[in-house]
Every structure is written in structure tokens, then in C-alpha cells.
C-alpha positions as CSV (number, residue, x, y, z in Angstrom):
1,X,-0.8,-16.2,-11.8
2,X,-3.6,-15.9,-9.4
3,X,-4.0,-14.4,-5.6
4,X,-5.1,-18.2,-5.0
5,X,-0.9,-19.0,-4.6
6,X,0.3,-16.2,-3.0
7,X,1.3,-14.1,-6.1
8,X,-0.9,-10.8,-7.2
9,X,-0.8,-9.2,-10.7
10,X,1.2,-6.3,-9.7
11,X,-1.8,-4.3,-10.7
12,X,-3.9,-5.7,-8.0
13,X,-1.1,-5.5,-5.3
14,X,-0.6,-2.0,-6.0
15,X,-4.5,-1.3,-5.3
16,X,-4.6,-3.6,-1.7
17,X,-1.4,-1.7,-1.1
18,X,-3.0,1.9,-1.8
19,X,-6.4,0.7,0.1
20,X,-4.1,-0.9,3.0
21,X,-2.1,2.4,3.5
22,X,-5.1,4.5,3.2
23,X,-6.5,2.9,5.8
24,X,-3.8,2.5,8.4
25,X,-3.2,6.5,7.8
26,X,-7.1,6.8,8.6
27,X,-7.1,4.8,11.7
28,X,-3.9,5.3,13.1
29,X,-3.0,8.9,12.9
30,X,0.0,8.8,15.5
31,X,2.1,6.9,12.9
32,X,4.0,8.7,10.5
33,X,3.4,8.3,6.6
34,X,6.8,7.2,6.6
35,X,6.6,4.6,8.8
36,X,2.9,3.5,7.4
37,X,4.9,3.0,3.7
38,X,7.4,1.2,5.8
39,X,5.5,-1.2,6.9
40,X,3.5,-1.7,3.4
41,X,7.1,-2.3,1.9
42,X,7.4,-5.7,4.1
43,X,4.1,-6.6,4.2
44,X,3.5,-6.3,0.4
45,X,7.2,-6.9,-0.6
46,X,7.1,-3.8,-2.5
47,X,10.5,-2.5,-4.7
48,X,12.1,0.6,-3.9
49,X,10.8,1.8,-7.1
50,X,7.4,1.1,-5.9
51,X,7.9,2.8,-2.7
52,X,8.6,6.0,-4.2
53,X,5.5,5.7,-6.6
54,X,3.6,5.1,-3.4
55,X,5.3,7.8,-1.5
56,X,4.8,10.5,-4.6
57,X,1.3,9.9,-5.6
58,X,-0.7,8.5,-2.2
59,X,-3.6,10.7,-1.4
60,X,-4.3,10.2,2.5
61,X,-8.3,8.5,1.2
62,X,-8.6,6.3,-1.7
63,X,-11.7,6.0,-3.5
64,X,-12.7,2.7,-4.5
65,X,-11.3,0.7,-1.5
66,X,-13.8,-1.7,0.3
């Protein structure tokens, strides 16, 4: 499986996840962390299960993100 047909190793949609939420909660303060994972969960098509990793463990900056 490759990003090339729509599909990520969960790995690497995990990370763009992280680096997308990171960024959202950096430039748009006046939304909630709650409603920042909300919108990750549809635009990543994350499971429940992955919500709640993402919810537990997100620091508000993630190094490594470009």
C-alpha cells in the first residue's frame, strides 16, 4: 500500500494526523481540542480507538512536523 492510492500505512497517517492537529491547535486557538480531534476523525477516518490515543497522548507542538 502506498499514499500514491489513497491508503497510508497507519504509521504514517498517525504522524500527518499528529502534525495536522498540532497545527490547527497552533493557528486556530478559538477551537476547542475537542472539536480539532473531531474534525481529524473525518478528515483522516480515524477509529474511536484512535481518537482516544490521540486525545491521551497529543502534546499541543509536535516536533518533527514540516
Amino acid at each position: 500500500m502506498s499514499s500514491a492510492d489513497g491508503i497510508l500505512p497507519s504509521g504514517e497517517k498517525m504522524k500527518r494526523t499528529l502534525c495536522w492537529i498540532s497545527e490547527m491547535i497552533q493557528t486556530h486557538p478559538e477551537k476547542s481540542r475537542q472539536q480539532i480531534i473531531g474534525e481529524a476523525e473525518i478528515r483522516f477516518d480515524l477509529s474511536p480507538k484512535e481518537c482516544d490515543f490521540v486525545d491521551r497522548n497529543l502534546q499541543d507542538k509536535i516536533s518533527g512536523c514540516d
